[in-house]
VOLUMPA-239889 format. One record per residue (C-alpha): x, y, z; residue number from 1; residue in one letter. Coordinates in steps of 0.1 Angstrom, whole numbers, plus 2048, in hexadecimal, padded with zeros to 3 digits. Each point is the difference from the previous one (the first is absolute). Layout:
N
<<X; Y; Z>; NUM; 'a'>
...
This chain:
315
<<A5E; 713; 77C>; 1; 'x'>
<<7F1; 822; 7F5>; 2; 'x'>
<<7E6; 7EF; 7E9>; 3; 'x'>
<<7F9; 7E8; 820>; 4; 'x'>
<<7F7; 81D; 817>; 5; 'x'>
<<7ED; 813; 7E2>; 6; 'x'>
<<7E9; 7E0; 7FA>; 7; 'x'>
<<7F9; 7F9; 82A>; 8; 'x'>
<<7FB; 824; 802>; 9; 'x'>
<<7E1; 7FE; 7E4>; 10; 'x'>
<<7F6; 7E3; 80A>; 11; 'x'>
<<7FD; 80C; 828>; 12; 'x'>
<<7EF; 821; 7ED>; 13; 'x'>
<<7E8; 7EB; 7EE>; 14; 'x'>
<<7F6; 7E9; 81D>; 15; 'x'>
<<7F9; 822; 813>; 16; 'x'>
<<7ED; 80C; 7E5>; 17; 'x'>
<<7EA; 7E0; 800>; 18; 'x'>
<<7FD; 800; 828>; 19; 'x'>
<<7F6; 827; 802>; 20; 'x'>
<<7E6; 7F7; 7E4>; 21; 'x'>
<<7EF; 7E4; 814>; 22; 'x'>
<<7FF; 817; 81F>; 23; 'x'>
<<7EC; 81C; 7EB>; 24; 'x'>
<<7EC; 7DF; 7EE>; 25; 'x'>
<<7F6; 7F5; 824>; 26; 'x'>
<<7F7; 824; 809>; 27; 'x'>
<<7E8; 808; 7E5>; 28; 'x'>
<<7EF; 7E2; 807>; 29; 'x'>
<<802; 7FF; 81F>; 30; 'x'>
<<7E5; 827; 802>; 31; 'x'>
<<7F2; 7F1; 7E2>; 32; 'x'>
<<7F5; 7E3; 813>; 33; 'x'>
<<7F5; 817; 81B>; 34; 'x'>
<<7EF; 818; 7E6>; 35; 'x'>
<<7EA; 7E3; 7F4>; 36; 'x'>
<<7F5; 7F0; 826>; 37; 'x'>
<<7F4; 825; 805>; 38; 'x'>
<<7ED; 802; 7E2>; 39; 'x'>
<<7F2; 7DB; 800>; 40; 'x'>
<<7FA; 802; 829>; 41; 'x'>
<<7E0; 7F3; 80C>; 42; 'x'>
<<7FC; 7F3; 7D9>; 43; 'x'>
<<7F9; 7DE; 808>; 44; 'x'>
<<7E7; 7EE; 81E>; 45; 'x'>
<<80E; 7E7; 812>; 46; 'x'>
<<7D8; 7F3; 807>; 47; 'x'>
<<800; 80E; 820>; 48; 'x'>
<<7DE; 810; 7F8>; 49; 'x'>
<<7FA; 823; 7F2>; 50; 'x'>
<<812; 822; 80E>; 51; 'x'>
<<7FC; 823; 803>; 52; 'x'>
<<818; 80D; 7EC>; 53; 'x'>
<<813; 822; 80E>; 54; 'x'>
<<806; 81D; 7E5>; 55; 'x'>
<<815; 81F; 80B>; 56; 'x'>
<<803; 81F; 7F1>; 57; 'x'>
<<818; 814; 810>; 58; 'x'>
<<80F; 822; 7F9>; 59; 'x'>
<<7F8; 81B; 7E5>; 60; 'x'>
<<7E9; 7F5; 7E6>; 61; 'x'>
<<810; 806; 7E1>; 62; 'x'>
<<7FA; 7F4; 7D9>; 63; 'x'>
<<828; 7FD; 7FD>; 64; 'x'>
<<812; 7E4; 815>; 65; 'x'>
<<823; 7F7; 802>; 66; 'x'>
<<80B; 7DF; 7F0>; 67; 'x'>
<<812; 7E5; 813>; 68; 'x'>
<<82B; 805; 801>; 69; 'x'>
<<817; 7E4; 807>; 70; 'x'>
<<7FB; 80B; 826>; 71; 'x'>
<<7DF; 80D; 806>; 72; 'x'>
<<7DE; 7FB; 7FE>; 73; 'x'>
<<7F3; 81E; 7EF>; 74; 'x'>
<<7E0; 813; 808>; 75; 'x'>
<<7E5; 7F4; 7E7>; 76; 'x'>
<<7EC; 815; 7F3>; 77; 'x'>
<<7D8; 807; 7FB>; 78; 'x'>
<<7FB; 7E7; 7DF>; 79; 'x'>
<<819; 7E9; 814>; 80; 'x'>
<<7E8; 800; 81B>; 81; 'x'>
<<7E0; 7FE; 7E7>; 82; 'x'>
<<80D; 7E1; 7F0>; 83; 'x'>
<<80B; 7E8; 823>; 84; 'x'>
<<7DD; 812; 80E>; 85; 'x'>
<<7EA; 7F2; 7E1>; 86; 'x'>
<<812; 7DE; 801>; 87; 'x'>
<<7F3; 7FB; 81F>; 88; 'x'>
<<7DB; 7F3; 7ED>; 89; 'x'>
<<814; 7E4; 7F2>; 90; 'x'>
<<80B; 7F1; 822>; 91; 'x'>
<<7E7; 7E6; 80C>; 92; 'x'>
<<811; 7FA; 821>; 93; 'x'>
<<7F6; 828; 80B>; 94; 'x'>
<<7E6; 802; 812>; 95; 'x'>
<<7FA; 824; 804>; 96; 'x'>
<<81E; 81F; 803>; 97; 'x'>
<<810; 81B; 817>; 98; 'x'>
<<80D; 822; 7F5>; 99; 'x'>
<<81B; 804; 814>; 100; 'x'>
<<7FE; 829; 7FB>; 101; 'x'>
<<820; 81C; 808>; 102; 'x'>
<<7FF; 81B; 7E9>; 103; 'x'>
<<7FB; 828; 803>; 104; 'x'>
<<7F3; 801; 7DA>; 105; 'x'>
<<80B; 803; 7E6>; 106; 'x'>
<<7FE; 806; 7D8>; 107; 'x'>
<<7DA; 7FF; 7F1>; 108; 'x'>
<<807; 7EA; 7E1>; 109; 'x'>
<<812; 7E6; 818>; 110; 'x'>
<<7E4; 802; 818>; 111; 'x'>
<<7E9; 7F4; 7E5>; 112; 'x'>
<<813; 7E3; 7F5>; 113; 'x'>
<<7FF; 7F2; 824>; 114; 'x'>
<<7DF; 80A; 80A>; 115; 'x'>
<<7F4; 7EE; 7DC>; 116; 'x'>
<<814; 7E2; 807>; 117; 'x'>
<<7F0; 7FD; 829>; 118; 'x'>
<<7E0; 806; 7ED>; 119; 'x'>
<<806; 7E3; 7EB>; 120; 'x'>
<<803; 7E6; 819>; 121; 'x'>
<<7E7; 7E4; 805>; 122; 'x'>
<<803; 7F8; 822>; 123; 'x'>
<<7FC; 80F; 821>; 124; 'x'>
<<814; 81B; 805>; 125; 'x'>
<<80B; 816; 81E>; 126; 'x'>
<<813; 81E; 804>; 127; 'x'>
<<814; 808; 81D>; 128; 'x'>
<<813; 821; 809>; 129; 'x'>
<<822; 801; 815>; 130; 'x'>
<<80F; 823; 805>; 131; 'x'>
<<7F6; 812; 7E3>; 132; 'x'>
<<7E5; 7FA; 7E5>; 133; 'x'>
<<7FA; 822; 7F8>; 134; 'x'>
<<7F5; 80E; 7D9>; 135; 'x'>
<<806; 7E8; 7E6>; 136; 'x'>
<<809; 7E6; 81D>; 137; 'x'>
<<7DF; 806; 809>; 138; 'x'>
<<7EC; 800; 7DF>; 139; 'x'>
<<812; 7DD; 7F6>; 140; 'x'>
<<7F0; 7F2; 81E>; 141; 'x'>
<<7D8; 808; 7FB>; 142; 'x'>
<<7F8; 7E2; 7E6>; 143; 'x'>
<<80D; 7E8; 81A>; 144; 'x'>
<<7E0; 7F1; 814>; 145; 'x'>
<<80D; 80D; 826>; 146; 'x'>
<<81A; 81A; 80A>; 147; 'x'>
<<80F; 7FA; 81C>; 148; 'x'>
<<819; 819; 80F>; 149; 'x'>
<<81A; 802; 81F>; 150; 'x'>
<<7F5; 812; 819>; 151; 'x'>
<<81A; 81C; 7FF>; 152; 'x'>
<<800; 800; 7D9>; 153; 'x'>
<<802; 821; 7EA>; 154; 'x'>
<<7E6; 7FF; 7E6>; 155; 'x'>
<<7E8; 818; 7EE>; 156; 'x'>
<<811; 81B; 7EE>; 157; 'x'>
<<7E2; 800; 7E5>; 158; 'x'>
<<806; 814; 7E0>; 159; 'x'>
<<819; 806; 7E7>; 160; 'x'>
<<822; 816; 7FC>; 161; 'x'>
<<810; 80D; 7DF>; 162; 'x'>
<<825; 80D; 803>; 163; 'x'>
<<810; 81D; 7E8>; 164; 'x'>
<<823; 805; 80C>; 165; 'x'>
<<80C; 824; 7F6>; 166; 'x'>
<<824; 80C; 7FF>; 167; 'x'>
<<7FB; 81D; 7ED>; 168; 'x'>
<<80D; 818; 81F>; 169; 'x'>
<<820; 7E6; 805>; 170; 'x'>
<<809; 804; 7DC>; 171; 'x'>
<<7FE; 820; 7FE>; 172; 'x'>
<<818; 805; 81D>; 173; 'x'>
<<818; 7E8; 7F2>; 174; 'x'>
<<7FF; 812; 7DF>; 175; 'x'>
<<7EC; 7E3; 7ED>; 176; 'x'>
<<7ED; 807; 7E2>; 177; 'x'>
<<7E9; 7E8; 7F5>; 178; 'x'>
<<7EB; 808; 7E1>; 179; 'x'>
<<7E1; 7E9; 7F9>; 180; 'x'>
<<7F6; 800; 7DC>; 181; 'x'>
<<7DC; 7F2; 7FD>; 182; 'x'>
<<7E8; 7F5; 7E9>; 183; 'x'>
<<7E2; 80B; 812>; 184; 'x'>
<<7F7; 81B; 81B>; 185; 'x'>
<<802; 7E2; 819>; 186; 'x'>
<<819; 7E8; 7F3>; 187; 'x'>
<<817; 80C; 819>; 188; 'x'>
<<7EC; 803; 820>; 189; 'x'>
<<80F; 7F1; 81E>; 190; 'x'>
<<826; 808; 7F0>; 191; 'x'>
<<810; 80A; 81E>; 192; 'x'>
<<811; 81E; 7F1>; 193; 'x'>
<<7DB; 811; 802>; 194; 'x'>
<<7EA; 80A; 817>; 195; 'x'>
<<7DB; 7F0; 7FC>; 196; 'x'>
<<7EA; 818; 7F2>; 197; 'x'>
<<7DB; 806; 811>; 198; 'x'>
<<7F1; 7EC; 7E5>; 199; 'x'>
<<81B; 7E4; 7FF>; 200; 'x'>
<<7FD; 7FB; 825>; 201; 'x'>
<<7D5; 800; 7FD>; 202; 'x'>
<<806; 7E6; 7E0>; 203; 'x'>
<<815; 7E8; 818>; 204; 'x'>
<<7E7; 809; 81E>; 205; 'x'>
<<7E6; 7F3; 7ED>; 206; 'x'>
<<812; 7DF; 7F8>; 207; 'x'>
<<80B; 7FB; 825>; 208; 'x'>
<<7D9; 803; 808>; 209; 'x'>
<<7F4; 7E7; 7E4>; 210; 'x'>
<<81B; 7E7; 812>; 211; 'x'>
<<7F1; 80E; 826>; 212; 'x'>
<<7E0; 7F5; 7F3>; 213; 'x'>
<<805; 7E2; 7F1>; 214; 'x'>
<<810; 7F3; 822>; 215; 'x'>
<<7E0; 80B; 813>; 216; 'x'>
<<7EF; 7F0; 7EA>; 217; 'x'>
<<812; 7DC; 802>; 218; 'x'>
<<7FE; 800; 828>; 219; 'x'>
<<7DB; 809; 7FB>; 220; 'x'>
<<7F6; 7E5; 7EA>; 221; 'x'>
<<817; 7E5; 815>; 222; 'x'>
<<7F3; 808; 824>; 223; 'x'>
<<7DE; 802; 7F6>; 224; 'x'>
<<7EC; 7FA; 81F>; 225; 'x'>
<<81B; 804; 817>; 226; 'x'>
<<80B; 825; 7F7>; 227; 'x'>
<<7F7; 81A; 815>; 228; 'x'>
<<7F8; 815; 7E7>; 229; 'x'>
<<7FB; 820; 80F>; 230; 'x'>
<<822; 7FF; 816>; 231; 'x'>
<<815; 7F2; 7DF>; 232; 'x'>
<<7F3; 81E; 7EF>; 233; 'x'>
<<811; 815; 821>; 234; 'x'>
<<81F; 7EB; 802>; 235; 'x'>
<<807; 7F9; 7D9>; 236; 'x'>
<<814; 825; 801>; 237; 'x'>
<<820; 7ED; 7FF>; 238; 'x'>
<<805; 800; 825>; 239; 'x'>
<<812; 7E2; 815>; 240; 'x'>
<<7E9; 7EA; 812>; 241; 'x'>
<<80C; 7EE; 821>; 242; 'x'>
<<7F1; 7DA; 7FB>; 243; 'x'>
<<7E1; 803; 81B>; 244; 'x'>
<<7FA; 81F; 7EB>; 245; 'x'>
<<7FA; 7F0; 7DE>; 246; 'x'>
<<7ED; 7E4; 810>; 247; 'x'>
<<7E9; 814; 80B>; 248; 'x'>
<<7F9; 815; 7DC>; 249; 'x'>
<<800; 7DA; 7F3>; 250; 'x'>
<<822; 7FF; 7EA>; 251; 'x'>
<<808; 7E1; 81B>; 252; 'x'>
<<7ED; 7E7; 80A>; 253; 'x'>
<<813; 7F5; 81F>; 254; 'x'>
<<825; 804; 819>; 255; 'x'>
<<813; 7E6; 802>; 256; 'x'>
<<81D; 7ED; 7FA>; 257; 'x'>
<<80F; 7F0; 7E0>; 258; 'x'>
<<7F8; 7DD; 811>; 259; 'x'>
<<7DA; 80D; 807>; 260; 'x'>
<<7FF; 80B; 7D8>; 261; 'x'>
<<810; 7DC; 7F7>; 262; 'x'>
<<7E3; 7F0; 81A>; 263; 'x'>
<<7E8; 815; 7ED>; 264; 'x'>
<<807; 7F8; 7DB>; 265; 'x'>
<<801; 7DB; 80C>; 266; 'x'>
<<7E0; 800; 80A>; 267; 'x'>
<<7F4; 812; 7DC>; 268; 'x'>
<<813; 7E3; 7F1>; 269; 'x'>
<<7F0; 7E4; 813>; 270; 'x'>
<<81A; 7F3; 816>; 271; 'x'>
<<7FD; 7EE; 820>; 272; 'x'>
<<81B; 803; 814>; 273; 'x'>
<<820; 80E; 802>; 274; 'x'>
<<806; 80A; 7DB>; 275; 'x'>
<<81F; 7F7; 7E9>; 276; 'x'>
<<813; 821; 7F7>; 277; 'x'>
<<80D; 805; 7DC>; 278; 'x'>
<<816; 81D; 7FB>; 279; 'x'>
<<7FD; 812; 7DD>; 280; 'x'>
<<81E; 817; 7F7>; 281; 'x'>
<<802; 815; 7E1>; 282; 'x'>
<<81D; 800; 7EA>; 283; 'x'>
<<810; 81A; 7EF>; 284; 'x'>
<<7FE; 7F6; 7D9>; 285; 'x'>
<<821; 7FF; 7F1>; 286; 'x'>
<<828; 802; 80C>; 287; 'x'>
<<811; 81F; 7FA>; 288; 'x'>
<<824; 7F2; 7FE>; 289; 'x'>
<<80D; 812; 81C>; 290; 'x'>
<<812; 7F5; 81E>; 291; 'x'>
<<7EA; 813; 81B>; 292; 'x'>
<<7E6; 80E; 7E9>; 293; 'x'>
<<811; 824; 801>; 294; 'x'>
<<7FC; 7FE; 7DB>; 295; 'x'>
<<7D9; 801; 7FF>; 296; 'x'>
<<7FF; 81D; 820>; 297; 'x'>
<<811; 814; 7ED>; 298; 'x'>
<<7EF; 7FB; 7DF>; 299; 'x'>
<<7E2; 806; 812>; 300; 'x'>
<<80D; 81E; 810>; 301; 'x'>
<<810; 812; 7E1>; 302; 'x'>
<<7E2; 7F8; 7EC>; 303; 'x'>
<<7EC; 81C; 816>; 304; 'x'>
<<812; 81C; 7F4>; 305; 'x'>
<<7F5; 803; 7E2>; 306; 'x'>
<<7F4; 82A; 802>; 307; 'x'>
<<7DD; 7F8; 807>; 308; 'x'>
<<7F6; 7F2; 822>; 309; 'x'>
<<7D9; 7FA; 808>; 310; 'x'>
<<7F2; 7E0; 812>; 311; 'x'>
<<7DA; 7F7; 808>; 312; 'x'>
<<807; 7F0; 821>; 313; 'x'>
<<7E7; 7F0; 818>; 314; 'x'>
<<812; 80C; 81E>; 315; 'x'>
């Protein structure tokens, strides 16, 4: 009798076993399956005629992203974005493209991997601003043919921003020592045990500048001809603009709404008619093996504190 209950008893253990392993099976592919229409969206025509494909960059515009977890999405990051943004050449059924723009800036090196991959791309292009396009969210948008902005957008913000965090003061009310041992007079600069020294801070000055510069330079050479040159030299001081504000220095080229930009980049790409939308989304490369993606935040988060903080932003 006791050997009877003892081999029901595995054998109910096993069947939950089994059950409980289908159930996670089903799950898995189940945001797999989801992962893939997301990634492959918009991938194929159905001959209804070419589109205006839709392209949105939204948030902080960083070279780091955060992989896809069981249950989210991720946040891609700027090659993620360069890499769905260059595919775009290979897609006969586009007929031309909207930026779809939200961003306050962000990182310089990530900047230039999107504004190299917009650069790229062989068809019409148009950029279009909702509440922020400020900075880098700015700069990303000035090899697209058009800009287009909301009315009540932020944008402008022109110039670059290095940050040295310093904690020498907190540690030394805390009783922290920290002793740097370097290889060269300015190995350690930007440690945040120390203070920046005159010439340290003129060194990184000049470096912030060099960026400053190259910026002006890019929206220069892009709006030629429609650049007010004289008032971009007053506004590129790293001040907000309102919208009406940059369209009148020339950084826009008209106010409207994202259904006027989509009405605008389909008549770049020669459609008559009411156009066939194809949404674009970029994918965050990779899957971190988390549940929720906690794994990769705080990976990302640690991963700052490593005793010397400094960051070229377009911000």
């Amino acid at each position: 009798m006791a050997d009877s209950q003892k081999s029901s008893f595995g054998k109910q253990k096993t069947d939950n076993t089994l059950l409980y392993g289908f159930i996670l099976l089903l799950a898995v592919g189940f945001f797999l399956l989801i992962g893939l229409t997301f990634i492959f969206a918009g991938s194929f025509s159905p001959g209804l005629g070419k589109c205006v494909a839709i392209v949105e960059i939204d948030g902080e515009i960083a070279t780091a992203g955060i992989p896809m977890s069981l249950l989210s999405e991720g946040l891609p990051g700027s090659e993620d974005y360069a890499v769905t943004i260059e595919s775009l050449n290979n897609r006969d059924d586009i007929a031309s493209v909207v930026f779809v723009i939200n961003s306050p800036g962000g990182s310089v090196v990530a900047a230039h991997d999107i504004y190299y991959a917009i650069k790229s791309v062989e068809k019409p292009k148009v950029a279009y601003f909702r509440e922020v396009a400020a900075s880098a969210g700015y700069y990303i948008a000035t090899p697209t043919d058009y800009i287009m902005s909301d009315p009540d957008t932020l944008t402008g913000s022109i110039g670059a921003v290095m940050t040295v965090v310093q904690m020498k003061g907190l540690f030394e009310k805390l009783g922290v020592n920290m002793t740097n041992i370097a290889s060269g007079k300015y190995k350690d600069i930007g440690a945040m045990n120390k203070d920046l020294s005159p010439d340290e801070f003129a060194m990184l000055q000049e470096i912030v500048n060099e960026s400053y510069q190259s910026f002006k330079s890019v929206i220069l050479n892009e709006r030629k001809g429609k650049l007010d040159v004289l008032k971009f030299e007053e506004v590129a001081d790293g001040r907000i603009l309102s919208a009406s504000q940059a369209k009148s220095v020339g950084l826009i080229d008209a106010l409207g709404t994202k259904k006027d930009a989509i009405k605008k980049a389909s008549e770049l790409g020669g459609i008559i008619g009411e156009p066939r939308i194809c949404k674009i989304k970029a994918v965050p490369q990779g899957y971190d093996g988390s549940l929720l993606g906690a794994d990769s935040f705080f990976q990302k988060l640690m991963s700052s504190g490593n005793g010397k903080t400094i960051s070229l932003s377009f911000q």
